[in-house]
C-alpha positions in Angstrom: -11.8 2.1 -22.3 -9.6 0.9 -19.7 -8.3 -2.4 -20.4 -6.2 -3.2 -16.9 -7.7 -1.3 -14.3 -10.9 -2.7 -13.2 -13.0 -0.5 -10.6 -15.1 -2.3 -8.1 -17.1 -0.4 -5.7 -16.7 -1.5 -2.0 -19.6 1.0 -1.0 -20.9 4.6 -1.9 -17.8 6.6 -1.4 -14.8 4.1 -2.4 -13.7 2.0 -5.0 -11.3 -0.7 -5.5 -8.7 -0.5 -8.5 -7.8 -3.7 -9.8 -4.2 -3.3 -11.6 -4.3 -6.6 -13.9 -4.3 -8.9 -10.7 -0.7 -7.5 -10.1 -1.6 -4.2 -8.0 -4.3 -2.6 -5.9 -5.0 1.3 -5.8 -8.0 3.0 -4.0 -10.3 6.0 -4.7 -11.9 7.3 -1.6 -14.4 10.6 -2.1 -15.7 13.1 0.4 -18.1 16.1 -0.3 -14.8 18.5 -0.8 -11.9 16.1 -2.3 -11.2 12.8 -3.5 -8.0 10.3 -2.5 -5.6 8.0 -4.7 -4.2 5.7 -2.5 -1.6 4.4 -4.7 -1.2 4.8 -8.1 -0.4 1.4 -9.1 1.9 0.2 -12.5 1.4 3.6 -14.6 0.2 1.7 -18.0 -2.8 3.1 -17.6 -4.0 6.8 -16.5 -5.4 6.4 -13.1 -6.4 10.1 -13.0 -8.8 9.4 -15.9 -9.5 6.0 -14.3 -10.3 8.4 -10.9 -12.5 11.1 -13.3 -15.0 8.2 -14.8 -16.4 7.9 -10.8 -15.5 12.1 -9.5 -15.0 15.5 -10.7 -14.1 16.5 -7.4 -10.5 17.8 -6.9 -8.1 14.8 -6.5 -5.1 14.3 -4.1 -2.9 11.3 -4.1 -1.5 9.1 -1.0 1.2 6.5 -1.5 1.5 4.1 1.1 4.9 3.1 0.3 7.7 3.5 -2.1 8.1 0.5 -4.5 7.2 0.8 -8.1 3.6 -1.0 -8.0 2.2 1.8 -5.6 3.9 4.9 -7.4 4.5 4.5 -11.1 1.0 5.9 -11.6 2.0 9.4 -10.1 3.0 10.6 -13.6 -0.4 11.2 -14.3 -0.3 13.9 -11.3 1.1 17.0 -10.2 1.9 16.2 -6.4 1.5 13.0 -4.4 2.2 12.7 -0.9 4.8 9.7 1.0 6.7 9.6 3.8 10.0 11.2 3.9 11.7 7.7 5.2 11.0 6.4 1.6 11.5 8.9 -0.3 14.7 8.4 -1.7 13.7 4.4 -2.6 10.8 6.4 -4.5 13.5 8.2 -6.5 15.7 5.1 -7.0 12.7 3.3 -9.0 11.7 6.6 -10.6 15.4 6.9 -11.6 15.3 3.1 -13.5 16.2 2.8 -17.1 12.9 1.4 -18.2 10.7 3.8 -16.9 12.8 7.0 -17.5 13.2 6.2 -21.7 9.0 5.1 -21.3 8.1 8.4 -19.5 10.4 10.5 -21.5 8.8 9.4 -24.9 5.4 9.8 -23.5 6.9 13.4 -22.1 5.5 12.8 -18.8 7.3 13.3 -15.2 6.9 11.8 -11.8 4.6 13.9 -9.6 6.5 16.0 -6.6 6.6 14.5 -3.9 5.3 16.5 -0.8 5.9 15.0 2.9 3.2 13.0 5.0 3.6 12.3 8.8 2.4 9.7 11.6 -0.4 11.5 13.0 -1.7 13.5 9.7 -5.0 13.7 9.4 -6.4 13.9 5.3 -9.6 15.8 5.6 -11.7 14.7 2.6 -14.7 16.3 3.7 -16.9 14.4 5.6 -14.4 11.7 6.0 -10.9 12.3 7.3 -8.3 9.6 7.0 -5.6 9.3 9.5 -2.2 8.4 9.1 -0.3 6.0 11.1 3.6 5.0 10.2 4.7 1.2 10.0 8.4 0.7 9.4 8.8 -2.3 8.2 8.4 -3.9 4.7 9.6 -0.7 3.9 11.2 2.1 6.0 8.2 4.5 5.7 5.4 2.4 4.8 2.1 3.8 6.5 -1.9 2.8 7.1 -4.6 4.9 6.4 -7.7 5.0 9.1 -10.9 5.6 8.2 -13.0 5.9 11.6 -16.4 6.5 9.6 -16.1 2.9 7.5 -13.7 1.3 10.0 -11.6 0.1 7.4 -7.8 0.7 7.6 -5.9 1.0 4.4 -2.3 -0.7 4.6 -0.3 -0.9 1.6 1.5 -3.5 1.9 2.4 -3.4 5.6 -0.7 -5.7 6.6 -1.1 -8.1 3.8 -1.2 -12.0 3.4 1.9 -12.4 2.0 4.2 -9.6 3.1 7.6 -9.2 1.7 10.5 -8.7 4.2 13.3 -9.9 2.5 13.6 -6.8 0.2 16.8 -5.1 0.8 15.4 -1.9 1.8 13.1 -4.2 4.5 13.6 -3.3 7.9 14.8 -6.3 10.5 12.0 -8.4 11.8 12.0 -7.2 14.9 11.4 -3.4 14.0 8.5 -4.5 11.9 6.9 -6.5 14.9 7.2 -3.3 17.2 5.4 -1.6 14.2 2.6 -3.9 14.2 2.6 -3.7 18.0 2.2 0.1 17.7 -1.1 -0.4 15.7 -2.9 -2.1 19.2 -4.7 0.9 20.4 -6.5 1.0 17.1 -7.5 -2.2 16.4 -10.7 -1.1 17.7 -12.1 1.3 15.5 -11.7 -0.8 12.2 -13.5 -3.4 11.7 -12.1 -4.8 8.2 -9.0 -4.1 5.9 -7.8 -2.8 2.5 -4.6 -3.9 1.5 -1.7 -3.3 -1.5 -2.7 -6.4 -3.8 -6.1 -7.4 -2.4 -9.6 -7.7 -4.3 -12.0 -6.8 -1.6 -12.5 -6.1 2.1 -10.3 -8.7 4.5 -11.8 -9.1 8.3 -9.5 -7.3 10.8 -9.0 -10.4 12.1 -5.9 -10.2 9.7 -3.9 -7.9 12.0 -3.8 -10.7 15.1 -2.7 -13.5 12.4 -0.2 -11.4 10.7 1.1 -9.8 14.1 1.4 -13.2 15.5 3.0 -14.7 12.7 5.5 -11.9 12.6 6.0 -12.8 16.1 6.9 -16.5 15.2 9.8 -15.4 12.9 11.1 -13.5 15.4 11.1 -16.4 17.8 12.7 -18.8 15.6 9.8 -21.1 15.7 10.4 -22.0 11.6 9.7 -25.7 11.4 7.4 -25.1 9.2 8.9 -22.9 6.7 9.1 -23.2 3.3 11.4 -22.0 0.6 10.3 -19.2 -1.6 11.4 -18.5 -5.6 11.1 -14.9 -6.1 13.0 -12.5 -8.8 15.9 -12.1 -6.6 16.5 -15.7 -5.8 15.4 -17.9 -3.2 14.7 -17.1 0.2 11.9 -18.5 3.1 8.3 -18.3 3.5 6.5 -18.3 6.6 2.7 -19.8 5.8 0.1 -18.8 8.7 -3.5 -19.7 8.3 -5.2 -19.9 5.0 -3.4 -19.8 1.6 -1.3 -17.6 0.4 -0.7 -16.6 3.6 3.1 -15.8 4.1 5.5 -14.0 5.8 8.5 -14.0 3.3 11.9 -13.4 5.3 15.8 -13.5 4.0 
């Protein structure tokens, strides 16, 4: 039925959504209400993608603002982000593209209703807490979930992060935001991230902290160029492949 989203379960209560190997959504269900976390491209319905595994009442959470987390939110009536990226939200939702595509298939982005650091979604059973992470972009946040320790983080923990986005935040700030995220680290035992295609080990957050951390020091003797769609820039490898930190 669906042809680019491909659902794999990572245990009883959530499921992996596979966006054509170009973006990674999340359905998470308690006994009273079931999460989105990101909506992905939009070229397919993710609420009917959502409806094949629940009928339970569905809210969505987008961890960031950039097209490949929100596109999917015309298929909804409300979906929550942070206020700090709100109006990057609106810029992509405002692109010529998408309007005339949206328009002809008379469908409208979902309103957008405020999450904060500190809010706690209460699933049922299961309540997923929200921690803010300025960075790759200005209100990117994680998702906690104590019962699975696994924390959900967009894009803001991910092997290859983007930084050199011009809506990215200096390096610096983004390091203090990973620092922030110490006196959790404890309670999750693996990861969830924007683009990935299963559970990573938390080990991730000491790798990607530290190389963060190397940027910031200037220690790039290493350091790579990287092609991207806005031109060339520099690539930071740490560990394992693809493992990058991407930086103007």
């Amino acid at each position: 039925m669906f042809e680019r989203v491909k659902m794999k379960r990572i245990n009883d209560h959530i499921w992996l959504m596979n966006d054509n190997d170009e973006a990674t959504g999340y359905l998470v269900t308690g006994t009273e209400k079931a999460l989105v976390i990101d909506t992905m491209n939009g070229y397919e319905n993710v609420r009917q993608i959502a409806e094949t595994v629940t009928k339970l009442p569905l809210m969505v959470v987008n961890t960031h603002g950039h097209p490949d987390h929100i596109y999917g939110n015309i298929y909804f009536e409300e979906a929550y982000l942070h206020p700090d990226d709100m109006a990057l939200a609106r810029e992509f939702f405002e692109e010529p593209m998408f309007r005339e595509a949206i328009e002809k298939a008379n469908l409208k982005p979902a309103a957008f209703r405020p999450i904060q650091a500190g809010d706690v979604v209460d699933l049922g059973g299961i309540g997923l807490e929200v921690y803010l992470v300025p960075g790759h972009t200005p209100g990117g946040i994680c998702l906690l979930d104590r019962r699975d320790r696994i924390l959900f983080t967009g894009d803001s923990m991910i092997e290859q992060t983007w930084m050199q986005l011009p809506e990215s935040l200096p390096m610096e700030v983004f390091l203090h935001s990973l620092d922030a995220l110490k006196g959790i680290r404890g309670e999750y035992d693996f990861i969830l991230t924007g683009h990935g295609r299963g559970l990573e080990d938390a080990s991730l957050y000491e790798a990607h902290k530290n190389a963060v951390q190397e940027v910031c020091e200037g220690k790039n003797e290493r350091d790579i160029p990287y092609e991207w769609f806005g031109g060339v820039c520099k690539a930071h490898p740490y560990g394992r492949e693809p493992r990058r930190i991407v930086y103007r």
